[in-house]
C-alpha positions in Angstrom: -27.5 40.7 -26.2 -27.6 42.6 -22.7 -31.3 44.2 -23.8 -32.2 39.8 -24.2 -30.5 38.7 -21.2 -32.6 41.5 -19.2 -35.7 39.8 -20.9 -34.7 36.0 -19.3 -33.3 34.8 -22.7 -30.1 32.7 -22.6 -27.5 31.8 -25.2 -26.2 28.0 -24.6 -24.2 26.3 -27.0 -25.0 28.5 -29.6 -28.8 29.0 -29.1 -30.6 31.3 -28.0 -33.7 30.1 -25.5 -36.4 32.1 -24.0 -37.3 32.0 -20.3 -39.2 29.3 -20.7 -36.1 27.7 -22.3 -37.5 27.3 -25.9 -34.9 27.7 -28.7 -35.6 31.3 -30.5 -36.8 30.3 -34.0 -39.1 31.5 -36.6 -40.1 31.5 -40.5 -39.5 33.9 -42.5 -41.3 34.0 -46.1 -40.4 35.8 -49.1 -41.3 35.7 -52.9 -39.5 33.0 -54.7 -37.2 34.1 -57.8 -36.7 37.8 -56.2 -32.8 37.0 -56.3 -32.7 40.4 -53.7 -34.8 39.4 -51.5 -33.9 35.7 -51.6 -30.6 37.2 -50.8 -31.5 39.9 -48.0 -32.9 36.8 -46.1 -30.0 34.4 -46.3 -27.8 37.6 -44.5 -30.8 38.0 -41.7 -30.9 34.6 -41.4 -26.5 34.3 -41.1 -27.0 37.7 -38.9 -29.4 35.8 -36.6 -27.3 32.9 -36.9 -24.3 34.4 -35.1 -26.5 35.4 -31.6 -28.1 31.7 -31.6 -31.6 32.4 -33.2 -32.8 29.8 -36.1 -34.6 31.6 -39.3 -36.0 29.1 -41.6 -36.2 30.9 -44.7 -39.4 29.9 -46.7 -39.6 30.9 -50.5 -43.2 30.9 -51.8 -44.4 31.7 -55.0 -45.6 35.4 -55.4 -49.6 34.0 -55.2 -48.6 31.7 -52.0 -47.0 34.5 -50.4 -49.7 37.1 -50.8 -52.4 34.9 -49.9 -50.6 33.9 -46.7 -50.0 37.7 -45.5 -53.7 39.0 -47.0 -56.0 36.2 -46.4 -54.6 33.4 -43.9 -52.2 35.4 -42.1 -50.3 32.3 -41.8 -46.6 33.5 -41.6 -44.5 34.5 -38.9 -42.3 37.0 -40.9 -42.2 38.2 -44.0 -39.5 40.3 -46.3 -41.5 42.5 -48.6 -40.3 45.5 -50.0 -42.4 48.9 -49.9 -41.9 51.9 -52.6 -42.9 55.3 -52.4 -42.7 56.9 -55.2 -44.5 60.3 -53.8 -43.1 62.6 -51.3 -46.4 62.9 -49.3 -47.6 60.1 -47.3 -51.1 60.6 -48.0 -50.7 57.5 -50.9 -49.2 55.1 -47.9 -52.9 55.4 -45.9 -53.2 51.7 -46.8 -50.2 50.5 -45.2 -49.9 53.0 -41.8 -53.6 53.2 -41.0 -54.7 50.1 -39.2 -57.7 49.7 -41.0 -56.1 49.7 -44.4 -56.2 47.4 -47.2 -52.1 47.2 -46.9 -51.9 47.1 -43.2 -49.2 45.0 -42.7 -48.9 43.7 -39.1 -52.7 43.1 -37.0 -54.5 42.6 -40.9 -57.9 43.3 -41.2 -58.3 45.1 -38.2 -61.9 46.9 -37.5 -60.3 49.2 -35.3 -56.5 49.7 -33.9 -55.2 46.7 -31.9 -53.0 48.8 -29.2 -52.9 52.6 -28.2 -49.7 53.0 -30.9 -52.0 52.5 -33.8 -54.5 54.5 -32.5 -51.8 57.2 -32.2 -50.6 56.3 -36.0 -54.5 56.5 -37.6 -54.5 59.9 -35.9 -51.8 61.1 -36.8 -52.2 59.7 -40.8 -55.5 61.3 -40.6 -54.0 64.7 -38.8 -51.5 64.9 -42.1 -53.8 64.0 -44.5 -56.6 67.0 -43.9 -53.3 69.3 -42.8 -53.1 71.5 -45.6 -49.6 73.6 -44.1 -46.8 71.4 -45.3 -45.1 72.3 -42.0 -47.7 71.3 -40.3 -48.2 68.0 -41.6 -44.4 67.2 -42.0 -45.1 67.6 -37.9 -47.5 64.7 -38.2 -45.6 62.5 -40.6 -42.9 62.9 -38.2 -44.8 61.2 -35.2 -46.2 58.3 -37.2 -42.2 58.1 -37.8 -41.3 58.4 -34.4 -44.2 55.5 -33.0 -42.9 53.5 -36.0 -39.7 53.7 -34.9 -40.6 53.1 -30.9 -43.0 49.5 -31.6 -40.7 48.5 -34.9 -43.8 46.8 -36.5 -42.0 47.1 -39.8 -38.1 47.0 -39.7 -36.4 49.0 -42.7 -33.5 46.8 -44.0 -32.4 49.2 -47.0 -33.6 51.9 -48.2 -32.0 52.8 -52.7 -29.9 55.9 -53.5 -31.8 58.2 -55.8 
């Protein structure tokens, strides 16, 4: 709450407001029948609750949903889940690189949005032609570390295997 209240937001009788004094609320979409996922958003939306910010949780159909984040891009948030089922991140190009098909924050971009993704697609493409694993664990590691920094993907969970 201190790093909001240094950004001018406010909590007053239970809701959070921006500076502008606008109640902090959003939609977040997720595929209907996915009982985890149907559940992971009713605990963000209870955990965003208790410091005043309003998440209407929107269930969609899997087609709805995919041609809101693909084609429309008419969502504020969504709750997906991502599986990797490789160790090397070469098979994720789609999702990191900003121009990829997966690209799942600025879609369809032509070129990166913001220095951070230009950092990301050279650092994807750094790992991707590396061919010491040492040295492209090194550039994994920074797409990780810029990830991490800008949060344009939050990891919620992540299975035991």
């Amino acid at each position: 709450m201190k790093r909001l209240a240094a950004e001018g937001f406010t909590l007053r009788d239970g809701v959070l407001r921006d500076r502008e004094n606008h109640p902090v609320e959003f939609s977040l979409i997720t595929n209907a029948g996915n009982h985890t996922r149907e559940a992971a958003g009713a605990v963000i939306q209870d955990d965003l609750r208790k410091i005043g910010i309003k998440v209407n949780l929107v269930t969609l159909d899997f087609g709805s949903l995919i041609e809101r984040i693909a084609r429309t891009s008419q969502y504020e948030a969504c709750l997906l889940g991502y599986a990797n089922t490789e160790i090397s991140p070469v098979l994720q190009m789609n999702l990191w690189l900003s121009s990829g098909a997966q690209h799942a924050w600025w879609p369809r971009e032509k070129s990166p949005a913001t220095p951070w993704e230009a950092r990301i697609d050279h650092w994807c493409w750094q790992q991707a032609s590396e061919p010491s694993r040492a040295l492209r664990k090194k550039a994994f590691d920074e797409v990780q570390r810029i990830v991490a920094a800008e949060a344009p993907i939050l990891f919620l969970v992540n299975p035991i295997t």
